[in-house]
N, C-alpha and C positions, 0 to 999 in steps of 0.2 A: 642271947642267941642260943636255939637249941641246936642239939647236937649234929642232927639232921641239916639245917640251915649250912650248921659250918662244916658238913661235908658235901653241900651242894656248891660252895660257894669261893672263897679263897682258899683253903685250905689243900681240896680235891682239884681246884684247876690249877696250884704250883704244882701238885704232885704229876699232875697230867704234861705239862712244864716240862717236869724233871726229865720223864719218861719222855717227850718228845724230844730233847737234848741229846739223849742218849742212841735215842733210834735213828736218828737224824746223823750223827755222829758216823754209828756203825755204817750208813750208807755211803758214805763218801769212799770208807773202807774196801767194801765190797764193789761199787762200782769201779772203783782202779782196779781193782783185783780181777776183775772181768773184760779186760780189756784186750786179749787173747782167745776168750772164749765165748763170748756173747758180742755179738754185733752193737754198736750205740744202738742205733734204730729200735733195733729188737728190745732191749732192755729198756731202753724210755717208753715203749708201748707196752710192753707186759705187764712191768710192775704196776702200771693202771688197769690196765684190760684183764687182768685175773686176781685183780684185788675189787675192781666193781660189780660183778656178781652177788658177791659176799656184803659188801656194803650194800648196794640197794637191796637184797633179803633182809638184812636186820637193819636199815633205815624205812622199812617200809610204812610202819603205820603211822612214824613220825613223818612223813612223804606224805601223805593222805590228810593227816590233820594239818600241814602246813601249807598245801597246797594252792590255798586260796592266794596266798603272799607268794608262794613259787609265782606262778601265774601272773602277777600284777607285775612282781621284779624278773621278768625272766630274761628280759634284753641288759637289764644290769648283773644278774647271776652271768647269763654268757659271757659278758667280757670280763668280768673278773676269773671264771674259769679259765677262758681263755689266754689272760695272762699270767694270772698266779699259781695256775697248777699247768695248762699246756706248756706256755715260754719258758716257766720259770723251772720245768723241769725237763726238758729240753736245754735249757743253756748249764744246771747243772750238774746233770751226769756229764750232758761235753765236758767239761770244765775239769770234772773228775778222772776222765778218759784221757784229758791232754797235761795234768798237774797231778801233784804227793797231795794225797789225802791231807797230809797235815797243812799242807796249803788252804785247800780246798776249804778244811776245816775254820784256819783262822780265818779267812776271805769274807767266809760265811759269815761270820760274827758279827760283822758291821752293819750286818741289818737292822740293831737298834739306832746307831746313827744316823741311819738315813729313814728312818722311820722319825723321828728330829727332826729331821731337814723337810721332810714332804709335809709333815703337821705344821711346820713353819710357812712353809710356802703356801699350804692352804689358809693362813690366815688365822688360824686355830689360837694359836701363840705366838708371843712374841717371846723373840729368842733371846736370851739372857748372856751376859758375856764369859757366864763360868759355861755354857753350851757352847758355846762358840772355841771356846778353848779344850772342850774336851773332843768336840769333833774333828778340830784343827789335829790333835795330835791320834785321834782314833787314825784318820784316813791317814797320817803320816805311816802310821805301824802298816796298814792295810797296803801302800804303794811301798814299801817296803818289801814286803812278801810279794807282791804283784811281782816287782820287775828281780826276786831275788837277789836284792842286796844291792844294786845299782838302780836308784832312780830315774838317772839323766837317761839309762834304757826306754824309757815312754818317746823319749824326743824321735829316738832312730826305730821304733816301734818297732823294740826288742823285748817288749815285754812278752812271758808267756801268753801265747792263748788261749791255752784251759784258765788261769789265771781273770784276763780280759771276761771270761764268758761268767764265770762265779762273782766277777764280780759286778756283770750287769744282771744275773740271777738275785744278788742283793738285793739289788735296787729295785727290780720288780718286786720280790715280795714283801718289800718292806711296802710299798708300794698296796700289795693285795691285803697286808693286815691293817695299814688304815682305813680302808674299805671295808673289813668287816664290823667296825661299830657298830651300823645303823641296824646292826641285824640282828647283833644281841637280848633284844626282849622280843623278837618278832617271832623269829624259827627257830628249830634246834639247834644246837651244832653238829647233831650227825645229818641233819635234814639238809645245812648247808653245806657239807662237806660232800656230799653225798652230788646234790647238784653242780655244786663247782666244781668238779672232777669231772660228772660224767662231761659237761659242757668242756671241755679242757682235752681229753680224749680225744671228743671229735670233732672238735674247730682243732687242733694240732696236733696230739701224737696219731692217733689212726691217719689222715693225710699222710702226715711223716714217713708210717711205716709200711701204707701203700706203695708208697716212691719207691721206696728202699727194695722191697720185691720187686716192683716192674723193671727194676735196673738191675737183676737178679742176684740180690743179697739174700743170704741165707736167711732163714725163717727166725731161729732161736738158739743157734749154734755155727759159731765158726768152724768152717771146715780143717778137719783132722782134730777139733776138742773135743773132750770127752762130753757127751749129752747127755748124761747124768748129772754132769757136775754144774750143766748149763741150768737144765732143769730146776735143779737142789737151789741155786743163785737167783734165779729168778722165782723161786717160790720164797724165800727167804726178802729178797727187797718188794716183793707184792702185801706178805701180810706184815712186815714188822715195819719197816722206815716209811711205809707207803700207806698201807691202811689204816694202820695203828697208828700212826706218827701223826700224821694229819686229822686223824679226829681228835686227839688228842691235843692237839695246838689251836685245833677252831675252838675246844672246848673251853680251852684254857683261857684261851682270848677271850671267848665270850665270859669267862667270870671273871677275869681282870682288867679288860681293857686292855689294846694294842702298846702301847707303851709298854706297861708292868712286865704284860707276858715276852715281850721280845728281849725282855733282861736276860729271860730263862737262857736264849742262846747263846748267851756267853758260856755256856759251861760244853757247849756244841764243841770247839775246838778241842778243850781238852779231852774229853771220850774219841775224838778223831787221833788226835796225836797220838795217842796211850795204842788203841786199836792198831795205827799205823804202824809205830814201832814192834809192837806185839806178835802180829801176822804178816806182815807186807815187807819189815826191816828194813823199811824209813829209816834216815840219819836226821838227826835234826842239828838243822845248821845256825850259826848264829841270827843270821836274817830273819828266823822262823820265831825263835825267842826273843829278840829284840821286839818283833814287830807284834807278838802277842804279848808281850807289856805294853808298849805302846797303845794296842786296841782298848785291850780292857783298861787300862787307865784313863782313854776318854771318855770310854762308854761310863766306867763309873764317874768323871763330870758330868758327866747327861744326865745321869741317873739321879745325881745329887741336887740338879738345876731346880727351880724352884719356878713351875712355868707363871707364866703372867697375862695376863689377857691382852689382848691385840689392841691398840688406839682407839678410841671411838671416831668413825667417819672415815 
């Protein structure tokens, strides 16, 4: 393999991995941290709406050569936009706005598991019984940290909300990265990120943040914040967790395959928690670390599982 190859290829999508881990991370950070000074509304529509300018300028010519495939898949680009970048962020900055980062963080992590579970239920594989044990104890960590440290909370639905919302955020985009297979040798990855956004935008966050003005919420700053600091915040989650983070994970994806690359997110929680404690002074409670062994110890059974082809017939 020459040199070139293997920075086209596994080498450059973990490092893209790594960096979308990290940026993904800081966002959970900053989204709590804005909860005072930026409206939800406002921040779930900026950080797309002044991050797609920038990406369709430099996804352009890749947008021109891939067009002909835009074109054919464009009713299946829209509902993947519209799930995996509209809902799925939409549910979680909520998520972030209503729970500690470090929640948010681990919450998020189970998106390899349930990226498992939907490859299973499509038939893809069959599921192996060290899979089945590492997901058994993933989601145990994950309903751990859901209902903070009391389970039987689900019953009397006392679990948090932001909690609830990151963690059906999970599941959609675990959801939206086994969808991006098919697309892997067809378009770019700036070409598809670039489309499933702008579609994602306006099937859901522009709607969103129409409502939110006609019901007369402030633009892009909470009244009596400082609107500098609003500014600075939302120019920070537009190009780093938003632009950069997501081209960088379709990139990934597309040179590792959905599975591999969804490992990277394991390391999502720890940049959340470090970040949290660091700026925000987070406590971290035993529930918090209980349940992030727990995750990663089933993610890595998943990881380890040895998948197997499906039955014939």
């Amino acid at each position: 393999m020459t040199g070139g190859a293997l920075l086209g290829g596994p080498l450059l999508g973990g490092l893209a991995l790594l960096a979308t881990a990290t940026l993904w991370g800081s966002n959970h950070v900053v989204a709590r941290g804005s909860t005072e000074i930026v409206p939800l509304a406002a921040f779930v529509f900026w950080r797309w709406a002044a991050a797609l300018p920038i990406l369709i300028a430099v996804a352009w010519p890749g947008l021109c050569r891939d067009w002909p495939v835009l074109r054919e898949r464009w009713r299946d680009l829209l509902l993947l936009g519209t799930i995996g970048v509209g809902l799925f962020s939409v549910l979680l900055i909520a998520g972030a706005y209503y729970s500690l980062a470090i929640e948010v963080g681990i919450i998020s992590s189970t998106t390899p598991a349930w990226v498992a579970v939907i490859v299973w239920l499509k038939g893809r594989e069959r599921i192996a019984a060290t899979t089945l044990a590492g997901l058994a104890v993933a989601f145990a960590g994950a309903l751990l940290v859901v209902t903070r440290g009391d389970p039987a909370a689900v019953l009397g639905l006392g679990a948090g909300i932001g909690n609830l919302y990151v963690l059906a955020s999970a599941i959609l985009f675990a959801w939206f990265t086994t969808r991006l297979r098919p697309y892997r040798d067809r378009i770019a990855s700036l070409s598809l990120t670039t489309a499933t956004a702008t579609a994602g935008t306006l099937t859901v966050l522009l709607p969103t943040y129409l409502v939110w003005l006609a019901f007369g919420g402030e633009p892009y700053v909470t009244t009596g914040a400082d609107a500098a600091t609003a500014l600075l915040i939302l120019a920070y989650a537009a190009i780093a967790p938003t632009l950069l983070a997501n081209a960088f994970y379709i990139f990934g994806v597309s040179r590792l395959g959905p599975q591999r690359a969804a490992a990277f997110l394991y390391l999502t929680p720890i940049a959340s928690a470090a970040m949290a404690v660091a700026f925000l002074g987070e406590a971290l409670a035993w529930y918090h670390a209980l349940g992030f062994v727990l995750v990663m110890a089933g993610l890595l059974l998943v990881s380890r599982a040895t998948p197997r082809a499906p039955d014939a017939g």
